[in-house]
C-alpha positions as CSV (number, residue, x, y, z in Angstrom):
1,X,47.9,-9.0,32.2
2,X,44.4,-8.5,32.6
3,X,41.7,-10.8,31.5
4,X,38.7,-9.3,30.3
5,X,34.9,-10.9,30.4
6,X,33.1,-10.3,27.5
7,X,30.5,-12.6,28.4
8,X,27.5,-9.9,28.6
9,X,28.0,-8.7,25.5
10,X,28.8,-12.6,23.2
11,X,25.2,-13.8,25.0
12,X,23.5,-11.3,22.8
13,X,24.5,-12.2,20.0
14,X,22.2,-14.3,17.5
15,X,23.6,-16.1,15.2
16,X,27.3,-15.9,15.5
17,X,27.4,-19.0,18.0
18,X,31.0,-20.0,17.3
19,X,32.9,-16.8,17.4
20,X,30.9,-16.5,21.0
21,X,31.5,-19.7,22.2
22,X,35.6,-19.4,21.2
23,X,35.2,-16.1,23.2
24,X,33.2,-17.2,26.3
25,X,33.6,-19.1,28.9
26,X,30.2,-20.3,31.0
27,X,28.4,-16.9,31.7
28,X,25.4,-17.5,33.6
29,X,24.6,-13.9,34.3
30,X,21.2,-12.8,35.3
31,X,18.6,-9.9,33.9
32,X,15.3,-9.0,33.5
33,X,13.5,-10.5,32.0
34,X,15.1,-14.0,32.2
35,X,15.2,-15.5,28.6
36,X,16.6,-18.4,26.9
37,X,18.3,-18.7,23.3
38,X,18.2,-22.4,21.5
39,X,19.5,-23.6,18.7
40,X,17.7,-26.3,16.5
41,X,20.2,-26.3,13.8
42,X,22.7,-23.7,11.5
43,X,19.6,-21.9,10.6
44,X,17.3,-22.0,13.2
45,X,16.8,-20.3,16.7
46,X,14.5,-19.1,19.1
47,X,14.6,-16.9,21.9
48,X,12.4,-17.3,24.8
49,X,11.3,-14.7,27.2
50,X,9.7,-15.5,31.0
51,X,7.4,-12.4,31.0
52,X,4.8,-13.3,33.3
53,X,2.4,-10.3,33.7
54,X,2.1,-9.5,30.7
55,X,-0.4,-9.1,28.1
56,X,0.2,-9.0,24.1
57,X,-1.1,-5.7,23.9
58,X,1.8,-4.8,26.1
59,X,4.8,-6.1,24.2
60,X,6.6,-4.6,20.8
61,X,9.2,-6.3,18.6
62,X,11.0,-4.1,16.1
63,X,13.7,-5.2,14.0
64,X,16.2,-1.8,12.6
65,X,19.2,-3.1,10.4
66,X,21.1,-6.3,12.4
67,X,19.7,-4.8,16.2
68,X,16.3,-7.1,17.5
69,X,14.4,-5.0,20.3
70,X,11.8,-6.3,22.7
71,X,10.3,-3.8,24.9
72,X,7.3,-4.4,27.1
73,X,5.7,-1.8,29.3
74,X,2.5,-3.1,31.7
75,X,-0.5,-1.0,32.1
76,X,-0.6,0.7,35.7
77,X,-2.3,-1.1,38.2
78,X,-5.8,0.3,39.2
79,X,-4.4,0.5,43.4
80,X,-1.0,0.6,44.6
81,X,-0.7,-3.0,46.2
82,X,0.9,-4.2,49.3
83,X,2.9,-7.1,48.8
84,X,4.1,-9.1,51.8
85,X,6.8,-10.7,49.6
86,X,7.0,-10.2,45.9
87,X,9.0,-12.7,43.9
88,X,7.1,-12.0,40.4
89,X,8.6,-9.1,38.4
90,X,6.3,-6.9,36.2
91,X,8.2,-4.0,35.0
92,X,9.0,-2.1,31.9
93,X,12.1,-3.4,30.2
94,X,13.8,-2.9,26.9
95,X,16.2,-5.9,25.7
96,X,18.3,-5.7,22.4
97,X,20.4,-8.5,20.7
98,X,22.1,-8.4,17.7
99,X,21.2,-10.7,15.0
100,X,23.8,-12.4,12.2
101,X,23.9,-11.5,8.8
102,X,20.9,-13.4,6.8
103,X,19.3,-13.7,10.2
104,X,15.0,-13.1,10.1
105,X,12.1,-13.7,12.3
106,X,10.3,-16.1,11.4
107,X,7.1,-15.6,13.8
108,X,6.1,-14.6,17.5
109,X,4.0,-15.8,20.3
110,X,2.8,-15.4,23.7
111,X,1.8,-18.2,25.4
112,X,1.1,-19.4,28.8
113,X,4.1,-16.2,30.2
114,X,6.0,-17.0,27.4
115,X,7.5,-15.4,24.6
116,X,8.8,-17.0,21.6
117,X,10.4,-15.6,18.8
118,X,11.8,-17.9,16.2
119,X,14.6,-16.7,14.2
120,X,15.6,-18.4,10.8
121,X,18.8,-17.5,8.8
122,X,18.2,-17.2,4.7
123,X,21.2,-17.4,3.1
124,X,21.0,-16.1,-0.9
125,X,21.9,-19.2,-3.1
126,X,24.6,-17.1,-4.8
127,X,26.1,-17.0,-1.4
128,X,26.1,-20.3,-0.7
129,X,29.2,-22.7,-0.9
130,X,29.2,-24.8,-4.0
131,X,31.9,-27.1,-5.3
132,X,34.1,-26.5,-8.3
133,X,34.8,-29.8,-10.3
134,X,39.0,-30.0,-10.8
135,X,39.6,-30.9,-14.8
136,X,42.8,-31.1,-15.9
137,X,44.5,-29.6,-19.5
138,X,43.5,-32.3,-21.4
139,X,40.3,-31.3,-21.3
140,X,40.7,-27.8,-22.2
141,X,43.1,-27.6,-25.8
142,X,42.5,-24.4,-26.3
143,X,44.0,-23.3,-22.9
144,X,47.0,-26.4,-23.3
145,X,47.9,-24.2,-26.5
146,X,47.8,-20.9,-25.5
147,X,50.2,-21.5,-22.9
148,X,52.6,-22.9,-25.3
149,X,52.3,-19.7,-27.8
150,X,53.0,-17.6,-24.9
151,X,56.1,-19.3,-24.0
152,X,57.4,-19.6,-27.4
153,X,57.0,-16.1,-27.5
154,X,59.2,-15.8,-24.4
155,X,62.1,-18.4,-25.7
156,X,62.3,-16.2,-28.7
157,X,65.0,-13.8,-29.5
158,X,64.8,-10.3,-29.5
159,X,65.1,-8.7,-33.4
């Protein structure tokens, strides 16, 4: 039997942290740009995005039904540059993840190479849980006779 790893595709997912985590193991796969997701609570998250290089002018977040896309594309350097060893990454990228039901953002920043997107989750109040109090028939007559009616009603010879 084969055993299939859908740890790429559960990490993007925003929102739906227990149906991930009951499908994923420990994925600690890498991409570009490197990001982080935390969780504060049920409702809120953020996701964080390394993108050093880059300026605000050269970011975009669009939200189109459940899908969240960041893309970023940096302005051309001026001279091509010759880099005895490059460890920084400054290149065009496009990342998507796949937010919850509910799920919203809440505000963006860029600070210090950073990119932080919080993420809250509104729930309508007629969707929310609530608790139904239990009575019992003696508080509702008219039901208590109704039921007996009806089963007189059965009991009772055909004419």
């Amino acid at each position: 039997m084969r055993n299939f790893d859908l740890s790429p595709l559960l990490r993007q997912w925003i929102g739906f942290d227990e149906l991930a985590s009951n499908m994923q193991g420990d994925f600690q796969g890498v991409s570009y740009p490197q990001y982080n997701i935390e969780k504060s609570d049920d409702n809120h998250y953020r996701i964080t995005l390394a993108l050093a290089g880059f300026s605000q002018h050269e970011l975009s977040i669009e939200i189109e039904g459940p899908r969240l896309t960041i893309k970023g594309k940096p302005a051309l350097a001026d001279k091509e540059r010759r880099y005895l060893h490059q460890g920084l990454v400054c290149q065009e990228f496009s990342l998507s993840f796949t937010l919850a039901e509910h799920m919203n953002v809440a505000q963006a920043d860029l600070t210090n190479g950073l990119l932080n997107i919080d993420l809250e989750r509104h729930i309508p109040e007629s969707l929310q849980p609530r608790r139904i109090a239990i009575g019992s028939n003696e508080q509702q007559p008219g039901l208590r006779n109704r039921s007996r009616t009806i089963d007189s009603e059965k009991i009772a010879p055909a004419q």
